[in-house]
C-alpha positions as CSV (number, residue, x, y, z in Angstrom):
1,X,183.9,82.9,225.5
2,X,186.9,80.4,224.7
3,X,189.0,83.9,224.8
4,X,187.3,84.9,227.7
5,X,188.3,81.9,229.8
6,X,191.6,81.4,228.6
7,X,192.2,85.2,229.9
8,X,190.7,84.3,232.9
9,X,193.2,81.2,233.8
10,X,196.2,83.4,232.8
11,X,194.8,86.1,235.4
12,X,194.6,83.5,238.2
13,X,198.1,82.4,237.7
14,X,199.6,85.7,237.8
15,X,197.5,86.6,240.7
16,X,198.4,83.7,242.5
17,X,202.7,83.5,241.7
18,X,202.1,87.3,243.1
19,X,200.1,86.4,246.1
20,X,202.3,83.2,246.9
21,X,205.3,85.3,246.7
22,X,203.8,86.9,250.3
23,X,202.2,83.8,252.1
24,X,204.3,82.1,255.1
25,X,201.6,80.0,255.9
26,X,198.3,78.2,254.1
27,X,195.9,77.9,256.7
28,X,193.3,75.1,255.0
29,X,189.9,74.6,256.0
30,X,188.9,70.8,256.2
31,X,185.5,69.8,255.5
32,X,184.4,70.8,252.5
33,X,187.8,72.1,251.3
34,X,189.9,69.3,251.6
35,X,187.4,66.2,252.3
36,X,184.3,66.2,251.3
37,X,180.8,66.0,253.6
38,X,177.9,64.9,251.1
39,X,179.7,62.1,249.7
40,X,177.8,60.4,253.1
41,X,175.1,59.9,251.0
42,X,177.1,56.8,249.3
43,X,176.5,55.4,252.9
44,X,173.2,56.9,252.8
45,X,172.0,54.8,249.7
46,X,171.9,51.7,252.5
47,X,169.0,52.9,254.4
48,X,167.4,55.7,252.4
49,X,168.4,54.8,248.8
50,X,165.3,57.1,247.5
51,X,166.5,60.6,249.6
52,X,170.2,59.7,250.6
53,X,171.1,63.1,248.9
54,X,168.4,65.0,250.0
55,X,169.8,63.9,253.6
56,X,173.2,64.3,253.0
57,X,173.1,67.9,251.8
58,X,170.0,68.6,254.7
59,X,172.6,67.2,257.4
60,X,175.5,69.6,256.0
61,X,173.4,72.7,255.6
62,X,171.9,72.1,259.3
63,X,175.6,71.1,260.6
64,X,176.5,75.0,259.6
65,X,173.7,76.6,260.6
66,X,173.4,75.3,263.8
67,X,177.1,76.1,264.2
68,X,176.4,79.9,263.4
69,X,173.6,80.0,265.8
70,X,175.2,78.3,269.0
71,X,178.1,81.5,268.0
72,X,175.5,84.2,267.8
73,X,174.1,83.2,270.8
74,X,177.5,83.2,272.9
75,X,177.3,79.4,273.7
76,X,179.2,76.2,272.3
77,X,178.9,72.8,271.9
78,X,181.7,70.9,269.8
79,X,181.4,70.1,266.3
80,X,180.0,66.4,267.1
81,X,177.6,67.6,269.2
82,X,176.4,69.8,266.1
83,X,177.0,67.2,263.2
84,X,175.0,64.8,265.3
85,X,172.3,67.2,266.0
86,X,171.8,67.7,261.8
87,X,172.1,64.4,261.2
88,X,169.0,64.1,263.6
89,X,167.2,67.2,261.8
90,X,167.5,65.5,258.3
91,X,166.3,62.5,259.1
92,X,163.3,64.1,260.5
93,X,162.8,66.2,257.7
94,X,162.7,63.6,255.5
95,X,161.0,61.6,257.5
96,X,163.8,58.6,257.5
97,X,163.5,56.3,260.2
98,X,167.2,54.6,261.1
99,X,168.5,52.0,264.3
100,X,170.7,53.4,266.2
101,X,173.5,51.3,264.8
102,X,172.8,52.8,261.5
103,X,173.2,56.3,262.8
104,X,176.1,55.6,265.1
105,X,177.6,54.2,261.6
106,X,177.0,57.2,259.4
107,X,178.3,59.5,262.4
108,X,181.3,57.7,262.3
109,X,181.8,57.9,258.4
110,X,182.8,61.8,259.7
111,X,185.8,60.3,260.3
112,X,186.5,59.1,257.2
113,X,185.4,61.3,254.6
114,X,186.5,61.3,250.9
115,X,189.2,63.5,249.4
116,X,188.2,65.6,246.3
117,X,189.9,64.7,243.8
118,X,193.0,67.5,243.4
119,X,193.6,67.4,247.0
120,X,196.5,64.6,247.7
121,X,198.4,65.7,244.5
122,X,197.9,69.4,245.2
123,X,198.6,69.7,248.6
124,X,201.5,67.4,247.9
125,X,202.9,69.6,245.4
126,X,202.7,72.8,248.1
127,X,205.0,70.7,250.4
128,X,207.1,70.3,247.3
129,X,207.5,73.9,247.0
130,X,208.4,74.5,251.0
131,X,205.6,76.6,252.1
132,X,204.3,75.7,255.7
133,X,200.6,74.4,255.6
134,X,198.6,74.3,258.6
135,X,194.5,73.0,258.9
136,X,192.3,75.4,260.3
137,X,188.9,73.4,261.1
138,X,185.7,74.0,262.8
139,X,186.2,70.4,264.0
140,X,186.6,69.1,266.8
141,X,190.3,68.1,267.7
142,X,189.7,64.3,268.1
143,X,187.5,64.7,264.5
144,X,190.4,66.7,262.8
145,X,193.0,63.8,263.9
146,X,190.6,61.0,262.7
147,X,189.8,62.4,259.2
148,X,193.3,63.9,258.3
149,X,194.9,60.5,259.6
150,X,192.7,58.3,257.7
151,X,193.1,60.5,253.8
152,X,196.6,60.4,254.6
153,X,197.1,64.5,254.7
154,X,197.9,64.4,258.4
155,X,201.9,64.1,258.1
156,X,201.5,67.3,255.2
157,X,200.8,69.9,257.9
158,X,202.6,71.6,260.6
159,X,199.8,71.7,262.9
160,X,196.4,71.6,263.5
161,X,194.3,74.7,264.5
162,X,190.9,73.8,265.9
163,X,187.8,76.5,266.7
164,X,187.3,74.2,270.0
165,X,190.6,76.2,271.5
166,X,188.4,79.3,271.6
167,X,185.1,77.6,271.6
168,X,183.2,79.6,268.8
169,X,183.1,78.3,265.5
170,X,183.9,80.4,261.9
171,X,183.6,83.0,260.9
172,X,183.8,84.6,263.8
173,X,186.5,87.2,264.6
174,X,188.2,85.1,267.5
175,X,189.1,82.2,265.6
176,X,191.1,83.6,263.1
177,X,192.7,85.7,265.5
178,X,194.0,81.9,267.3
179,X,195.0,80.9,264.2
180,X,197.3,83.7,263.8
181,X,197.9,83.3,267.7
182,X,199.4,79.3,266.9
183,X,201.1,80.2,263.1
184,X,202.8,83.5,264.8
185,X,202.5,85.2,261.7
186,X,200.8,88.6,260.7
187,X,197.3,88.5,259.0
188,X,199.0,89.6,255.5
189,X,200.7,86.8,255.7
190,X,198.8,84.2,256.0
191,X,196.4,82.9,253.6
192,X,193.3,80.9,254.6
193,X,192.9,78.4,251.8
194,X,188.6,77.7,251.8
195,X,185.8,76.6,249.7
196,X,183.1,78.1,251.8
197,X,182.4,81.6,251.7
198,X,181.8,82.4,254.8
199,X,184.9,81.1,255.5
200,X,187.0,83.1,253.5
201,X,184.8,86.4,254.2
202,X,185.8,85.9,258.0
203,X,189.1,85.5,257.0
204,X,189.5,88.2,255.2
205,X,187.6,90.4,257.2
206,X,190.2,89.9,260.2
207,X,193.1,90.6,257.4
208,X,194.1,87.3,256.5
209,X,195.0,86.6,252.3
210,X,192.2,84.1,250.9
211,X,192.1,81.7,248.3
212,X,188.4,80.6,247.6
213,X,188.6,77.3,245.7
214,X,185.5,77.7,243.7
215,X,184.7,73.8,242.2
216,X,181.6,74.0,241.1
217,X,182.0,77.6,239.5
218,X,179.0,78.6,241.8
219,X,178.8,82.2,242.6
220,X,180.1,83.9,246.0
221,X,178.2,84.7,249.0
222,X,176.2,89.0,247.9
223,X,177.7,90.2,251.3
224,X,181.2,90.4,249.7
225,X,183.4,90.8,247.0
226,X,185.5,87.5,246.6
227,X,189.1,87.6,247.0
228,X,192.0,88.7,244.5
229,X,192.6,84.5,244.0
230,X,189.6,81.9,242.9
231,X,190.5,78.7,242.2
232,X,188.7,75.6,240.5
233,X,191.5,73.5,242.6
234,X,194.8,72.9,244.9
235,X,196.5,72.2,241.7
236,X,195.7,75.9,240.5
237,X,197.4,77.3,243.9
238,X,200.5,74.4,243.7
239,X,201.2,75.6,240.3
240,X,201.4,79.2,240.9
């Protein structure tokens, strides 16, 4: 197994110096890629110590879901609409009663969500190395500017590219095609830089080059092969 792995890290390097050598742009999704959505249940712990997990993970799953669905259906409402509309579904679910300052707080909290923990010095180092990095975000453009201002990544990327422009949300087809729209680049060269699955299946689906940063070692969504590149973090892509 020790062989096994060590094989596997050398793969991933060689993939990604040959995949690199292609990219113009990173295109990085935000929530859950670069900052990180169920570390609200530290907030959590204050009103609902015994389920703030359960919550926090509830809200997420509902936050995509209902994202997917609004899509499907051919109508849209932004990203706070939706995050607030989970929120309200967990709570119910778990039958957690909160005031309305409480919930106005942990809605706000959106706005300044934790980094994982290789992002600053990973995305940092991509700077470094003088390849153009954009964010690519189901959020709402008023969201995107709170959260990347308040971890600091704002000033590290060209521009931001938000699903409101087009109002559907990932992964469908017509997002992906403005992100290419606002990076003027071709799909092959542009690489969508995700930890969610679906993300980087829509992606790739339109063309684009994915990296799926894989964290948790978790397996990746039956529908689809994963892309040439996994990573276990930004560091593993900066040091390619």
């Amino acid at each position: 197994m020790c062989g096994d792995t060590e094989d596997t890290v050398d793969a991933t390097a060689d993939t990604a110096r040959a995949v690199a050598s292609t990219v113009g742009v990173l295109a990085f999704d935000v929530y859950g890629t670069l900052v990180d959505p169920i570390r609200v249940w530290t907030r959590l712990q204050a009103y609902a110590p015994e389920c703030a997990v359960q919550i926090a993970e509830l809200w997420r799953q509902k936050q995509l879901e209902y994202s997917f669905r609004l899509t499907a259906m051919g109508q849209y409402q932004d990203f706070e609409w939706v995050t607030a509309r989970g929120l309200e579904y967990a709570l119910a679910v778990t039958g957690t009663s909160l005031t309305g300052s409480q919930v106005a707080s942990l809605l706000a909290q959106y706005d300044d969500l934790e980094t994982f923990e290789d992002v600053r010095a990973g995305v940092a180092a991509l700077v470094e190395r003088g390849l153009e990095l954009v964010a690519f975000s189901n959020g709402s453009p008023r969201m995107l500017d709170a959260v990347l201002t308040s971890s600091g990544l704002k000033s590290c990327f060209s521009q931001v590219v938000s699903v409101h422009d087009v109002r559907a949300f990932k992964p469908a087809p017509a997002v992906y095609q403005h992100l290419l729209a606002r990076v003027s680049r071709p799909p092959d060269q542009v690489m969508l830089v995700s930890s969610n699955p679906f993300d980087v299946i829509g992606g790739m689906a339109v063309g684009l080059q994915a990296a799926w940063v894989n964290r948790s070692g978790g397996p990746f969504d039956t529908i689809a092969e994963p892309p040439p590149l996994v990573i276990a973090s930004l560091g593993d892509l900066a040091g390619a």
